[in-house]
Every structure is written in C-alpha cells, then in structure tokens.
N, CA, C and O atoms as a GROMACS GRO file, in nm:
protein
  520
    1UNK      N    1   0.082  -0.119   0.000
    1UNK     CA    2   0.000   0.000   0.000
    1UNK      C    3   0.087   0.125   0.000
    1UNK      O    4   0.181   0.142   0.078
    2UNK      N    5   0.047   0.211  -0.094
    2UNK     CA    6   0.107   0.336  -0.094
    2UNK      C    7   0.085   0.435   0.016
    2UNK      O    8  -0.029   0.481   0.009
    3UNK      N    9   0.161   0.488   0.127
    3UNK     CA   10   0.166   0.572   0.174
    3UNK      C   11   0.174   0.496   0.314
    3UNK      O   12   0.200   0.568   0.410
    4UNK      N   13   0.159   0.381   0.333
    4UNK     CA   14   0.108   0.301   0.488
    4UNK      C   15   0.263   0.329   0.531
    4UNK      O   16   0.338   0.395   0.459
    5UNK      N   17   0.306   0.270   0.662
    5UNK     CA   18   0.418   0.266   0.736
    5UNK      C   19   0.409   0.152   0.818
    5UNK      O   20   0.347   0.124   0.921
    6UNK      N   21   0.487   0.097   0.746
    6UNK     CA   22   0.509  -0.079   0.821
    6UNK      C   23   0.572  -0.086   0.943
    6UNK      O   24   0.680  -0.039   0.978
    7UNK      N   25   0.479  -0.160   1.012
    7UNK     CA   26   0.553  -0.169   1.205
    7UNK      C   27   0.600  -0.295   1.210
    7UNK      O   28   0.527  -0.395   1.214
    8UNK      N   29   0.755  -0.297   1.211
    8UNK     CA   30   0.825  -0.449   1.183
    8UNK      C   31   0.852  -0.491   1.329
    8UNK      O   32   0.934  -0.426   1.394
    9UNK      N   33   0.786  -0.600   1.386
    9UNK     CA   34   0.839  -0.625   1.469
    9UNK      C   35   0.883  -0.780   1.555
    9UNK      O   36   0.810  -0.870   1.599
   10UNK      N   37   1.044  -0.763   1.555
   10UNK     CA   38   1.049  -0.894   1.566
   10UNK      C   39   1.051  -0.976   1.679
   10UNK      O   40   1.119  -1.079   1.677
   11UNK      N   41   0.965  -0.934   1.809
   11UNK     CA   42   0.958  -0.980   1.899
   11UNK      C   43   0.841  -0.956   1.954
   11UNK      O   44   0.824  -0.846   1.901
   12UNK      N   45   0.731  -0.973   2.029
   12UNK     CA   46   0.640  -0.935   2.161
   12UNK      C   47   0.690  -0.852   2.286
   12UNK      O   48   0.741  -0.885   2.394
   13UNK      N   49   0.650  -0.715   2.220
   13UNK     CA   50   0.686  -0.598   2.286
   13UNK      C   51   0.825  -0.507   2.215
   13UNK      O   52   0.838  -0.385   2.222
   14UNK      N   53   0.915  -0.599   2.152
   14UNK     CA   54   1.003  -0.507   2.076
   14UNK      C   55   0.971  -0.381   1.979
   14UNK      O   56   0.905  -0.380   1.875
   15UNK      N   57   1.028  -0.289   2.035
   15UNK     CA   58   0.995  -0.184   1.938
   15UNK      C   59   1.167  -0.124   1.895
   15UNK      O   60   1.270  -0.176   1.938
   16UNK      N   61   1.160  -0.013   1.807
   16UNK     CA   62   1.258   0.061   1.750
   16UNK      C   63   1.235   0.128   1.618
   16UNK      O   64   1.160   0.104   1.523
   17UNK      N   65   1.334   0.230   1.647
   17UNK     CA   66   1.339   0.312   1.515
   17UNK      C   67   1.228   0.432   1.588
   17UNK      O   68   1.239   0.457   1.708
   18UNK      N   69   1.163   0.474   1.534
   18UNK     CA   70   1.081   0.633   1.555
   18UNK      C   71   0.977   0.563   1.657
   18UNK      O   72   0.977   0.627   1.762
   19UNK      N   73   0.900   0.468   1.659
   19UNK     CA   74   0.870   0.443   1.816
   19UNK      C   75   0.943   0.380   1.919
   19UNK      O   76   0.893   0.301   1.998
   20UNK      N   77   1.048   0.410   1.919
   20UNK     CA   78   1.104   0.400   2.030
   20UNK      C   79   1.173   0.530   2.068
   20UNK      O   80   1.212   0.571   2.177
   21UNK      N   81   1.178   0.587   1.936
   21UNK     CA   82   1.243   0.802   2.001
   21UNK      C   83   1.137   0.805   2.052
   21UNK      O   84   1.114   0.775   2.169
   22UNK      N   85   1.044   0.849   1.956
   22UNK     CA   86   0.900   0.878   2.067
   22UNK      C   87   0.868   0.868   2.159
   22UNK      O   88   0.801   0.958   2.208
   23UNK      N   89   0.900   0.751   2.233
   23UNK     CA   90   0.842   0.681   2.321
   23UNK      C   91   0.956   0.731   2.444
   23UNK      O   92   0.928   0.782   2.552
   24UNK      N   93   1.055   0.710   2.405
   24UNK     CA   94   1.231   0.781   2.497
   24UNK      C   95   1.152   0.913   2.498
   24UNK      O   96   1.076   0.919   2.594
   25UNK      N   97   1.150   1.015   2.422
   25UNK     CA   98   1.108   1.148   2.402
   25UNK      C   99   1.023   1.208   2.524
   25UNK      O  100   1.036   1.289   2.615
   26UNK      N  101   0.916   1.108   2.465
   26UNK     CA  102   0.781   1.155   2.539
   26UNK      C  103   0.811   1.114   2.717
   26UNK      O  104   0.782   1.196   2.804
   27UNK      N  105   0.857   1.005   2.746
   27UNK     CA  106   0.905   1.002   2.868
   27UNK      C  107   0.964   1.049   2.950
   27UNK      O  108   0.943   1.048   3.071
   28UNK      N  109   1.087   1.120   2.861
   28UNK     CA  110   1.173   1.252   2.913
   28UNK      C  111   1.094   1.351   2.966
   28UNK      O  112   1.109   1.380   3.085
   29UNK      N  113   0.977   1.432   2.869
   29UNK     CA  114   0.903   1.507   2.862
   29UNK      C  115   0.823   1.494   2.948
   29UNK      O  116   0.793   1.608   2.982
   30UNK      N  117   0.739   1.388   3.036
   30UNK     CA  118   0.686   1.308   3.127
   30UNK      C  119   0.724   1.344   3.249
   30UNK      O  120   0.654   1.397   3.336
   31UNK      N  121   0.846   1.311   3.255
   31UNK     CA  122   0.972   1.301   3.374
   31UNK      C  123   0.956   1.450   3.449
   31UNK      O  124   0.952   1.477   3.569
   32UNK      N  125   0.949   1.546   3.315
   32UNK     CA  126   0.998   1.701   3.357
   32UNK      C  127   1.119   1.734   3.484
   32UNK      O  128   1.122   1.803   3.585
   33UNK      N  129   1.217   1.635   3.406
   33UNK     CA  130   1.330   1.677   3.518
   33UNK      C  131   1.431   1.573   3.395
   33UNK      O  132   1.377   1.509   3.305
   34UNK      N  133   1.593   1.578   3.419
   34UNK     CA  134   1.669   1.505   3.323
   34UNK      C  135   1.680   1.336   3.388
   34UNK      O  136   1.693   1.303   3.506
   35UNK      N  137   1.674   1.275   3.301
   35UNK     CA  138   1.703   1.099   3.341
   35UNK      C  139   1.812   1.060   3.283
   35UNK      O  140   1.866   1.116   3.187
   36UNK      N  141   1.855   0.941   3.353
   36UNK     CA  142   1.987   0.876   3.323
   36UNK      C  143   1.928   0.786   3.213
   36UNK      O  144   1.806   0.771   3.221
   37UNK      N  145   1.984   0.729   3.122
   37UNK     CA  146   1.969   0.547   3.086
   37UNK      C  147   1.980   0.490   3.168
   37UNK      O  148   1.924   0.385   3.134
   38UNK      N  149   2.009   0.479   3.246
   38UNK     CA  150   1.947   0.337   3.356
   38UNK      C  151   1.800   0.362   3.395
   38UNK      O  152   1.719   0.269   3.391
   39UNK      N  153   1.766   0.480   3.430
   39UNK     CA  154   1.601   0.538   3.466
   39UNK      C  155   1.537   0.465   3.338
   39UNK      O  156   1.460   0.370   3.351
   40UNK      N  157   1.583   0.528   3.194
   40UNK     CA  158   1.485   0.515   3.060
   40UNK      C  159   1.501   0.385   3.058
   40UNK      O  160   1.395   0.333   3.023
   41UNK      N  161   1.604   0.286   3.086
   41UNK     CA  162   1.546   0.166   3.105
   41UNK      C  163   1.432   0.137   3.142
   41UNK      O  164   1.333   0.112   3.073
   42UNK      N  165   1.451   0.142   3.311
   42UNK     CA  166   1.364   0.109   3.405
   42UNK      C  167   1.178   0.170   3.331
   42UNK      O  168   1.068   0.115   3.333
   43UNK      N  169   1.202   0.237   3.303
   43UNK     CA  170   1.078   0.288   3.251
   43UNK      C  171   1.029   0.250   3.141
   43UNK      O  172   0.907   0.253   3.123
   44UNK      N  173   1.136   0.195   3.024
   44UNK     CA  174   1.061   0.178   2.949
   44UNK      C  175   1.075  -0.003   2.984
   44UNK      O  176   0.974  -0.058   2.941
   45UNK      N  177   1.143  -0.074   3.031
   45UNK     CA  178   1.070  -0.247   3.120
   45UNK      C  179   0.948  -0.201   3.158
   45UNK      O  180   0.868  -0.284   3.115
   46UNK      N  181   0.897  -0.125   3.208
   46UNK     CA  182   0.795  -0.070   3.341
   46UNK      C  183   0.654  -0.068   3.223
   46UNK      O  184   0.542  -0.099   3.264
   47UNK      N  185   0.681  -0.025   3.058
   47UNK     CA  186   0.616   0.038   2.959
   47UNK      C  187   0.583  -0.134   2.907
   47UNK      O  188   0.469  -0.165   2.873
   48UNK      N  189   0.681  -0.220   2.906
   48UNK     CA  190   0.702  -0.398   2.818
   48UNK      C  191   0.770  -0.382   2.724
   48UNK      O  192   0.772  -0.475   2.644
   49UNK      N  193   0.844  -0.275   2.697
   49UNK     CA  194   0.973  -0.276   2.572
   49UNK      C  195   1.070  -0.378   2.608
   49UNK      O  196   1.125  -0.399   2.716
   50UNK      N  197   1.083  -0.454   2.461
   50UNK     CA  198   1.215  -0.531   2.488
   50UNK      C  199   1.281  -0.477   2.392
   50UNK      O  200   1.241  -0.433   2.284
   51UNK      N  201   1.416  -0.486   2.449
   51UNK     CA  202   1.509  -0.427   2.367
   51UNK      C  203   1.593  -0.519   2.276
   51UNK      O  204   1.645  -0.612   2.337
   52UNK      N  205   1.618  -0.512   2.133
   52UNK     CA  206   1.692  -0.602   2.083
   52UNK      C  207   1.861  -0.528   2.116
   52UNK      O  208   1.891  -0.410   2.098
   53UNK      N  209   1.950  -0.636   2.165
   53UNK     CA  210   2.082  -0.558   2.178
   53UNK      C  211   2.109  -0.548   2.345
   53UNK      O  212   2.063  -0.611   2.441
   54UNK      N  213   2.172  -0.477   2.336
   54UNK     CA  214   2.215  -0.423   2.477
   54UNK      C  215   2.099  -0.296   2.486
   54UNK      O  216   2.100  -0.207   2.400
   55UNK      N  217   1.998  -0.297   2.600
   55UNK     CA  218   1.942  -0.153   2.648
   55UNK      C  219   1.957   0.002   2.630
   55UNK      O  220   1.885   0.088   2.580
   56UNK      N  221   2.111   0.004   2.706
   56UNK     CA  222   2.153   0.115   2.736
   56UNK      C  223   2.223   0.143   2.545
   56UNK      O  224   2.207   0.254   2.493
   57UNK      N  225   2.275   0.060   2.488
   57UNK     CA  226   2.342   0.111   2.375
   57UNK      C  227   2.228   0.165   2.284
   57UNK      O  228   2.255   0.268   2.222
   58UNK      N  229   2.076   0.098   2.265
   58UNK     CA  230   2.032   0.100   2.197
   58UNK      C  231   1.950   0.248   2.258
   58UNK      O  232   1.935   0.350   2.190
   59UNK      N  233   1.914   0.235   2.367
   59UNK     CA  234   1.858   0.408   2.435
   59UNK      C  235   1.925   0.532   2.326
   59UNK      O  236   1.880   0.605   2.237
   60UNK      N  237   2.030   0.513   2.377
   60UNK     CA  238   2.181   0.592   2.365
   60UNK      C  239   2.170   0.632   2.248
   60UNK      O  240   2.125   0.745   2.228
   61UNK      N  241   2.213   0.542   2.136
   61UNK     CA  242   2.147   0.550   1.977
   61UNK      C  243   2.027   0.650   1.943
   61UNK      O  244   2.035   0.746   1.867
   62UNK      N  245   1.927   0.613   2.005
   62UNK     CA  246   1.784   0.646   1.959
   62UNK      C  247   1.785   0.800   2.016
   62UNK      O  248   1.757   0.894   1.941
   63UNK      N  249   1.825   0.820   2.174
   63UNK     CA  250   1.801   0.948   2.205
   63UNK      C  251   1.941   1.074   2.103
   63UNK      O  252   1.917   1.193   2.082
   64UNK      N  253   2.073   1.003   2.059
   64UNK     CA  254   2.118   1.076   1.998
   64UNK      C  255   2.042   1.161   1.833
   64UNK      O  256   2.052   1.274   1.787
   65UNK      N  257   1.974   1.044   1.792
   65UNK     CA  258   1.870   1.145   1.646
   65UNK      C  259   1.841   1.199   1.720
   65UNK      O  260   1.906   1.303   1.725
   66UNK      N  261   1.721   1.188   1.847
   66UNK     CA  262   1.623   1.284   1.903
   66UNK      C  263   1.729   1.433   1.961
   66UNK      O  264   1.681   1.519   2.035
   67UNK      N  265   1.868   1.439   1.914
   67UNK     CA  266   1.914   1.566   1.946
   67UNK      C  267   1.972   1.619   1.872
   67UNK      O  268   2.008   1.737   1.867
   68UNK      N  269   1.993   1.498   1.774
   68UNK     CA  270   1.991   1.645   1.595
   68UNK      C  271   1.847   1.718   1.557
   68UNK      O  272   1.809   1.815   1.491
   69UNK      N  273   1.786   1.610   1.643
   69UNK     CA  274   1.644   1.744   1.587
   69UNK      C  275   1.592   1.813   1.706
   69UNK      O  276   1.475   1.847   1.726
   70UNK      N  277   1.691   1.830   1.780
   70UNK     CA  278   1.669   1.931   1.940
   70UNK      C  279   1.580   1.906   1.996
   70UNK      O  280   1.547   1.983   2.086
   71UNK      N  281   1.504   1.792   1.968
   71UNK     CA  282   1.426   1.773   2.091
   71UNK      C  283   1.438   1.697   2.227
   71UNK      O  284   1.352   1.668   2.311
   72UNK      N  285   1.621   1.666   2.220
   72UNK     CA  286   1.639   1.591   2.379
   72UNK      C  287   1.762   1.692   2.367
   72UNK      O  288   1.808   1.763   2.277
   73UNK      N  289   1.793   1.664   2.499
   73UNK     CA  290   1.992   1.733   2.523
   73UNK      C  291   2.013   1.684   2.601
   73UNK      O  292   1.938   1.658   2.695
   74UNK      N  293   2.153   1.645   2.584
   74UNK     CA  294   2.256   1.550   2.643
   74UNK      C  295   2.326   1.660   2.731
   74UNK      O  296   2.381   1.766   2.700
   75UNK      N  297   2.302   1.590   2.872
   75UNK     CA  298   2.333   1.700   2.980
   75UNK      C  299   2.486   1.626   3.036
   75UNK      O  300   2.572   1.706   3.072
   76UNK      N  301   2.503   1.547   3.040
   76UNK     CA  302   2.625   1.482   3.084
   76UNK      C  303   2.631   1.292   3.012
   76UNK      O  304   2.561   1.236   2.928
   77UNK      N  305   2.736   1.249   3.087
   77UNK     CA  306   2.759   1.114   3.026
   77UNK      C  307   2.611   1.046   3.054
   77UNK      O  308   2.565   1.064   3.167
   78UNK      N  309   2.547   0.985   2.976
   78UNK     CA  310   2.434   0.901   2.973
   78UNK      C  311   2.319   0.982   3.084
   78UNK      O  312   2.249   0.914   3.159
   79UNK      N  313   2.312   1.099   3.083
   79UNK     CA  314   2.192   1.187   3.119
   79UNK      C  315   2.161   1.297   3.028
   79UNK      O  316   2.235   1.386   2.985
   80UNK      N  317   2.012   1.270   3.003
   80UNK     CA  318   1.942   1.356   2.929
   80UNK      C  319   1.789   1.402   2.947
   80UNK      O  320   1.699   1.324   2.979
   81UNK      N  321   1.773   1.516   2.927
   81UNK     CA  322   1.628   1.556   2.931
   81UNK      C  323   1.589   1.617   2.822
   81UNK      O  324   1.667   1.658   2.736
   82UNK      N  325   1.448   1.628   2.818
   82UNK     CA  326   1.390   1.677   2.718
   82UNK      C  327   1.376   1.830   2.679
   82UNK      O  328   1.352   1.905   2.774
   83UNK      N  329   1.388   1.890   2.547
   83UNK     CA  330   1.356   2.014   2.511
   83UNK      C  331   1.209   2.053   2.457
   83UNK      O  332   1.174   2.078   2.341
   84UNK      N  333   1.140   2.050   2.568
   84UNK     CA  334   1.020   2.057   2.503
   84UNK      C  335   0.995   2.213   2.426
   84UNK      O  336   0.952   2.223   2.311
   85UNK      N  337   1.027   2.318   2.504
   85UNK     CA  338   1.007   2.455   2.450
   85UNK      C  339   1.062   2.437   2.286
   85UNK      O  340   1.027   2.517   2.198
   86UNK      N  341   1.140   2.339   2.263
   86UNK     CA  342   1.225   2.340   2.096
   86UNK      C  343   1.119   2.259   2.030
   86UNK      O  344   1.142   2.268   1.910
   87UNK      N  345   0.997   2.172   2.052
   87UNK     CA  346   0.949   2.105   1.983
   87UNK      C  347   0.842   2.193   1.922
   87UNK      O  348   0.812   2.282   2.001
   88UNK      N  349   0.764   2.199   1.789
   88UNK     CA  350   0.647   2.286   1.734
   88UNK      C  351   0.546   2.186   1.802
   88UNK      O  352   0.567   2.072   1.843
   89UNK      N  353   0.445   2.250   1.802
   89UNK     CA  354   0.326   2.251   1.874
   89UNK      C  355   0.278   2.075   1.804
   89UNK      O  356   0.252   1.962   1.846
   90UNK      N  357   0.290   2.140   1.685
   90UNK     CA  358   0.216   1.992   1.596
   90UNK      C  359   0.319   1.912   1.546
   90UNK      O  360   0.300   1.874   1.431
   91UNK      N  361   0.436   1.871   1.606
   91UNK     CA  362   0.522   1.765   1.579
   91UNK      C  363   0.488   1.685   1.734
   91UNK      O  364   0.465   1.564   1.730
   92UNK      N  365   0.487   1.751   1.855
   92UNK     CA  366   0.440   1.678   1.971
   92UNK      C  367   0.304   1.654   2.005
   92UNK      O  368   0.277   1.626   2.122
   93UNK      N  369   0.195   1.663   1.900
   93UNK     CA  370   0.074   1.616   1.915
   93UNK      C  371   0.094   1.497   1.813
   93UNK      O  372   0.009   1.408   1.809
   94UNK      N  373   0.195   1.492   1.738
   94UNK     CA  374   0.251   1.366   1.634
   94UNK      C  375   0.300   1.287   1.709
   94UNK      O  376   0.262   1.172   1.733
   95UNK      N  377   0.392   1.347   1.754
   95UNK     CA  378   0.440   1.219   1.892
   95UNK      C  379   0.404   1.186   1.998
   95UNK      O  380   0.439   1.083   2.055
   96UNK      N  381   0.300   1.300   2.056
   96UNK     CA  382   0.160   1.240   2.140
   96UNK      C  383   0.063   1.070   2.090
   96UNK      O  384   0.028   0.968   2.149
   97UNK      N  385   0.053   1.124   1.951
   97UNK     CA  386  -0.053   0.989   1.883
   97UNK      C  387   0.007   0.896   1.861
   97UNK      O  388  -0.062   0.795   1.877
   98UNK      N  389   0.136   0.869   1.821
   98UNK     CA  390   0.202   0.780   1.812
   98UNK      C  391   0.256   0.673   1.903
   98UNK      O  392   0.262   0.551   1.888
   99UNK      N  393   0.302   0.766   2.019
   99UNK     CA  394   0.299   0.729   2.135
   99UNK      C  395   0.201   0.621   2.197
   99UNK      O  396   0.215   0.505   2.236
  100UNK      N  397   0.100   0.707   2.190
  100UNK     CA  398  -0.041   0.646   2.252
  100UNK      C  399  -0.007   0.496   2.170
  100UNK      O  400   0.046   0.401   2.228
  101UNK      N  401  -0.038   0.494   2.061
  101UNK     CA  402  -0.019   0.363   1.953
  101UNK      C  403   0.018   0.245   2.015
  101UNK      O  404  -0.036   0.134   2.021
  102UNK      N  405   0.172   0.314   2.084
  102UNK     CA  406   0.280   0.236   2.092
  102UNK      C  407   0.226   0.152   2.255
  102UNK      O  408   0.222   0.036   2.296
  103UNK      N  409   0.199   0.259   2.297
  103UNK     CA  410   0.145   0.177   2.439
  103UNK      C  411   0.007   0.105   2.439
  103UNK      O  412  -0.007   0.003   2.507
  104UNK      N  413  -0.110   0.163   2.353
  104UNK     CA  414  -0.147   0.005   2.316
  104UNK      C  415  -0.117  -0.067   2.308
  104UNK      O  416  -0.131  -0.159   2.389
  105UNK      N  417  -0.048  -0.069   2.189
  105UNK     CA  418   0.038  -0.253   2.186
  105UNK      C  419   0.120  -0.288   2.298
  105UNK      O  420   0.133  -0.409   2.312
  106UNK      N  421   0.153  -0.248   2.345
  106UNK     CA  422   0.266  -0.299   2.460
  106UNK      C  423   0.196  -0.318   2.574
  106UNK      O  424   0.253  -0.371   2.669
  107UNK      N  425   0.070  -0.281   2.582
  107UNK     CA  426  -0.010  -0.322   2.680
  107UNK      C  427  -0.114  -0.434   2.616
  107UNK      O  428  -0.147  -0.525   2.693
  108UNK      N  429  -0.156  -0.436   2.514
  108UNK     CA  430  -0.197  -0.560   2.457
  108UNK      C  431  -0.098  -0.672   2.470
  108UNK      O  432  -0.136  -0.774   2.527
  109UNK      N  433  -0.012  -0.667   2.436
  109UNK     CA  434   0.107  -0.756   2.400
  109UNK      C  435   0.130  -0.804   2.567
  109UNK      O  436   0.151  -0.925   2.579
  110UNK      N  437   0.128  -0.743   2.664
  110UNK     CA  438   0.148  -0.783   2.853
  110UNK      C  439  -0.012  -0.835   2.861
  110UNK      O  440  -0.043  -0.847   2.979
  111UNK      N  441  -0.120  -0.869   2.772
  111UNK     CA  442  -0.221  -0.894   2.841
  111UNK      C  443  -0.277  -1.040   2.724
  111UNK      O  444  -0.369  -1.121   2.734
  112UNK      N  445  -0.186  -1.021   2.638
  112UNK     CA  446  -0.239  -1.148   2.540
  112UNK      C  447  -0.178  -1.202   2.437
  112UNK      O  448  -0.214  -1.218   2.320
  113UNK      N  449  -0.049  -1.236   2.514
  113UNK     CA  450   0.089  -1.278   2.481
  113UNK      C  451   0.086  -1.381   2.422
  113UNK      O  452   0.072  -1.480   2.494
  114UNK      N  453   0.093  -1.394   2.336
  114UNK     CA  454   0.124  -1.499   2.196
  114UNK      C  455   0.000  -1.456   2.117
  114UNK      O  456  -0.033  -1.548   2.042
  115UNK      N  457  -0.056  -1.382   2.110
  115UNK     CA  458  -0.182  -1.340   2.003
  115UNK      C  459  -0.160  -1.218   1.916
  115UNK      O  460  -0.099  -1.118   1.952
  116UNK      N  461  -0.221  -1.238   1.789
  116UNK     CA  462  -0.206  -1.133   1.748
  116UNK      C  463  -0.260  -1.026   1.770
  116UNK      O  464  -0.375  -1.027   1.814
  117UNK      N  465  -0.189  -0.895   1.744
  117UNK     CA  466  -0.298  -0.786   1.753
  117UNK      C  467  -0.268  -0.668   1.698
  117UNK      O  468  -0.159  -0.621   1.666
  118UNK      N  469  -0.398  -0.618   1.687
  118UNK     CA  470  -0.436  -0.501   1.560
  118UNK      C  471  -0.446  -0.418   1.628
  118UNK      O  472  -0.492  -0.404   1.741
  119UNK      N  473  -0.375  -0.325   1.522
  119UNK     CA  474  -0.322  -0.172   1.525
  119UNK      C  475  -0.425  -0.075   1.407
  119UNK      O  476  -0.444  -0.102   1.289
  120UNK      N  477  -0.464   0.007   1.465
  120UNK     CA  478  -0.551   0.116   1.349
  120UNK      C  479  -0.377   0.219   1.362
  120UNK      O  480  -0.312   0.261   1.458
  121UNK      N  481  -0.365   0.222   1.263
  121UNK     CA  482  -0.266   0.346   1.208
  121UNK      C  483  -0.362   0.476   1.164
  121UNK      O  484  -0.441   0.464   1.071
  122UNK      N  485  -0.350   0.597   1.236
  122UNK     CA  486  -0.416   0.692   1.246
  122UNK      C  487  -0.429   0.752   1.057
  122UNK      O  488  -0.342   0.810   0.993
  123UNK      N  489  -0.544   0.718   1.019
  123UNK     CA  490  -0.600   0.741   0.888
  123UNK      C  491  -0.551   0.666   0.768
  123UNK      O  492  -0.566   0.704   0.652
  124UNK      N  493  -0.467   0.515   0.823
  124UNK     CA  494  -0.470   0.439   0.745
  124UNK      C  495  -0.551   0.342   0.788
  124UNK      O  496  -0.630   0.371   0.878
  125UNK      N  497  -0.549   0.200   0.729
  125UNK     CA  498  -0.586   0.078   0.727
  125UNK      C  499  -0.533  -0.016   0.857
  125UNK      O  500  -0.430   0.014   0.918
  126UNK      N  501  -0.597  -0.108   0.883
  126UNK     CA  502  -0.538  -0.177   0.993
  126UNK      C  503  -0.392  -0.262   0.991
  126UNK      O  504  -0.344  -0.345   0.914
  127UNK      N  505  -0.357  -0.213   1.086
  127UNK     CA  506  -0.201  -0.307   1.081
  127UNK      C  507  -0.155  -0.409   1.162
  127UNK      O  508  -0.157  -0.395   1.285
  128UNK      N  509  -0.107  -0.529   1.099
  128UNK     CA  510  -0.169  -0.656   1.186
  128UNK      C  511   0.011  -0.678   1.254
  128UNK      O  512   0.106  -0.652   1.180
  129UNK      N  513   0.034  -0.728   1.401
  129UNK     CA  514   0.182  -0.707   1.427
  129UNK      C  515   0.163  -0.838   1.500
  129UNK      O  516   0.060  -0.852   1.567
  130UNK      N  517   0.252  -0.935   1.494
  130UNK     CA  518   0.237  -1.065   1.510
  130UNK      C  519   0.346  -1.062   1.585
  130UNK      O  520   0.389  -1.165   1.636
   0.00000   0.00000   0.00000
C-alpha cells in the first residue's frame, strides 16, 4: 500500500526506530526533570519494551537522532532531558498519537501474549503485528 508505514516487529513488545524516540522522548518530557539510561530503562521495562541488543546502547542510539532534531539534550555522560520549549506545537501532538499507539500494543502484547494484535494506524488501514 502506498503511503502506509510498516511496524516491523520482531519480537512481543520489541519496538525501535521512531517508536522507540518517541516513546524515549515523550518520557523525558513526562519526567519534567533530566534521566539517566538506567532510569529510561527502568521505565521503558515498566512500559514492556524489549530491547533487541544491549538496552543502554540501543537508548543511547535512539536518544542521539532525538538531538539532531533538538528535541532531547545531552546533559552529561548518559543523562538527558527533554527540550520541550524546541518542539512545534504539531510535531508533539505527532508524537503524542504515536505514542499512545505504541502503548497500546505494549499493553496488549502484557495482556495477550502470543496473540495477534491489531493496530488502526491513524487514517490508514489496519495493521496486523504478530
């Protein structure tokens, strides 16, 4: 399908790539104070993310895009908080919905583990994540 955005995922509860900035992002933003990677761990276990890899490398990774596009800053070695005043109004109601998405599934996925389940992608078609 033209225009859809495929949610590849190769585990129950694994996420990555732009829902998992999001999801780092929005938590920061949550927090309203700076977190370590060991915290964004803990929080996102706390969320049912599994991480493919090592945790902390893969955090690390994900929150570095989120600060070419200024919406996190790296305050010291493996602490960061969020720039919310740098985000436009309607890129964080994007990563508001997306978000939300993401914790559906990850709360579906902690409540009916080995089943499939469907995703409405906001003004596309249903997306089936096995």
């Amino acid at each position: 399908m033209q225009g859809t955005e495929q949610w590849v995922v190769r585990s129950p509860g694994a996420i990555s790539g732009r829902q998992l900035r999001y999801l780092l992002t929005t938590l920061l933003i949550e927090a309203g104070r700076p977190l370590t990677v060991r915290e964004l761990v803990l929080l996102c276990n706390r969320e049912g993310v599994v991480f493919q890899g090592r945790a902390s490398k893969v955090i690390s990774d994900a929150l570095r895009w989120e600060i070419s596009w200024s919406r996190v800053t790296r305050i010291g070695r493996g602490v960061y908080r969020a720039s919310s005043g740098m985000i436009p109004r309607s890129t964080r109601h994007w990563i508001a919905k997306r978000v939300r998405q993401v914790r559906v599934y990850l709360a579906a996925v902690r409540t009916q583990a080995g089943q499939a389940v469907y995703l409405v992608h906001p003004g596309w078609s249903t997306v089936q994540i096995t």
